[in-house]
C-alpha positions as a Markdown table, in Angstrom:
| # | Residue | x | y | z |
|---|---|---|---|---|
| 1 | Unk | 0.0 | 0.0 | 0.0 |
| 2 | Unk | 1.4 | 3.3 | -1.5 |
| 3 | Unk | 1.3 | 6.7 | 1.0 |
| 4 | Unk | 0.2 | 9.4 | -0.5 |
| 5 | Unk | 1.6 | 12.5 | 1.7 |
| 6 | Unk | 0.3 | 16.2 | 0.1 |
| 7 | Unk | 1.0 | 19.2 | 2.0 |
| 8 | Unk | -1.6 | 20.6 | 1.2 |
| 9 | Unk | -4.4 | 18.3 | 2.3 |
| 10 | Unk | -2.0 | 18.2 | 5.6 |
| 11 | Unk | -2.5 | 21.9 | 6.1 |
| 12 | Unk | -6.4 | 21.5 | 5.8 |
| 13 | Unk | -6.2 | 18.5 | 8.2 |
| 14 | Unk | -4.5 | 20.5 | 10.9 |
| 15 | Unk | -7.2 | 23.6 | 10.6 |
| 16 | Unk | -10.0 | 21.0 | 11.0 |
| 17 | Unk | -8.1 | 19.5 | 13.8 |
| 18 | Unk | -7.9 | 22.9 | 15.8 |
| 19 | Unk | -11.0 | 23.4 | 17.2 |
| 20 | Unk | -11.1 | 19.8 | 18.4 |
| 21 | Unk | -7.9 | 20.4 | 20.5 |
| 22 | Unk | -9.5 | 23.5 | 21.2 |
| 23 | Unk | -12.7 | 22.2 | 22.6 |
| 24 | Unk | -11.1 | 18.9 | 24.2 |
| 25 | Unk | -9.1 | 21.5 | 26.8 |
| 26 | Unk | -11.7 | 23.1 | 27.4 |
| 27 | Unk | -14.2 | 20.2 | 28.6 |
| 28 | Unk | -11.7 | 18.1 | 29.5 |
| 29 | Unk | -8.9 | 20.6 | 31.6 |
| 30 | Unk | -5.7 | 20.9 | 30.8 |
| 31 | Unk | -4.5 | 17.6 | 30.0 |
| 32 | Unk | -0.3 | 16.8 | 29.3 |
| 33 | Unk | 0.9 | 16.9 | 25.8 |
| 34 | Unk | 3.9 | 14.4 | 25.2 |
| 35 | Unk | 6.8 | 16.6 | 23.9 |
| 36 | Unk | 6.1 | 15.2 | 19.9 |
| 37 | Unk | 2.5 | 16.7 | 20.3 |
| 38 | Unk | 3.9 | 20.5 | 21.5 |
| 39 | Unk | 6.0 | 20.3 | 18.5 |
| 40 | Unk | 3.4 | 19.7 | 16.0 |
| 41 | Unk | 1.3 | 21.8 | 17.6 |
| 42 | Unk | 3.6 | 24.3 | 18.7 |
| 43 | Unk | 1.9 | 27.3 | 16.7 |
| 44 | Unk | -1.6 | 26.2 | 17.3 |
| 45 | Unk | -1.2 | 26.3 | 21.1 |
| 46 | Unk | 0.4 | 29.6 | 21.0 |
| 47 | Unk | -2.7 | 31.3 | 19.0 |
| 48 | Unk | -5.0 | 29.6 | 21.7 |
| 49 | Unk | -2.8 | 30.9 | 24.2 |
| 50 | Unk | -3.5 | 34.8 | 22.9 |
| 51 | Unk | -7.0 | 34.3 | 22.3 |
| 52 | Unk | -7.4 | 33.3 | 26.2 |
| 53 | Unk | -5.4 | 36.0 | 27.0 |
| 54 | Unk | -8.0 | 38.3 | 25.0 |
């Protein structure tokens, strides 16, 4: 079985992704991220971060 890996569709997975990370944090607390995780979402934590500062 051949992987097919497009940037791209990558990038639209992660924005549909967002607001289920989003949403999980905020029902479920704060839970721990393994260190892989805060690197692939290092940017997308940092905009939540700002938008529950605002």
């Amino acid at each position: 079985m051949e992987l097919l890996y497009s940037k791209h569709r990558s990038e639209i997975v992660e924005l549909l992704m967002a607001p289920f990370y989003v949403q999980k944090d905020q029902i479920g607390g704060s839970e721990e991220r393994s260190q892989k995780e805060k690197e692939i979402l290092k940017e997308a934590l940092l905009v939540q971060q700002q938008l529950q500062s605002v």
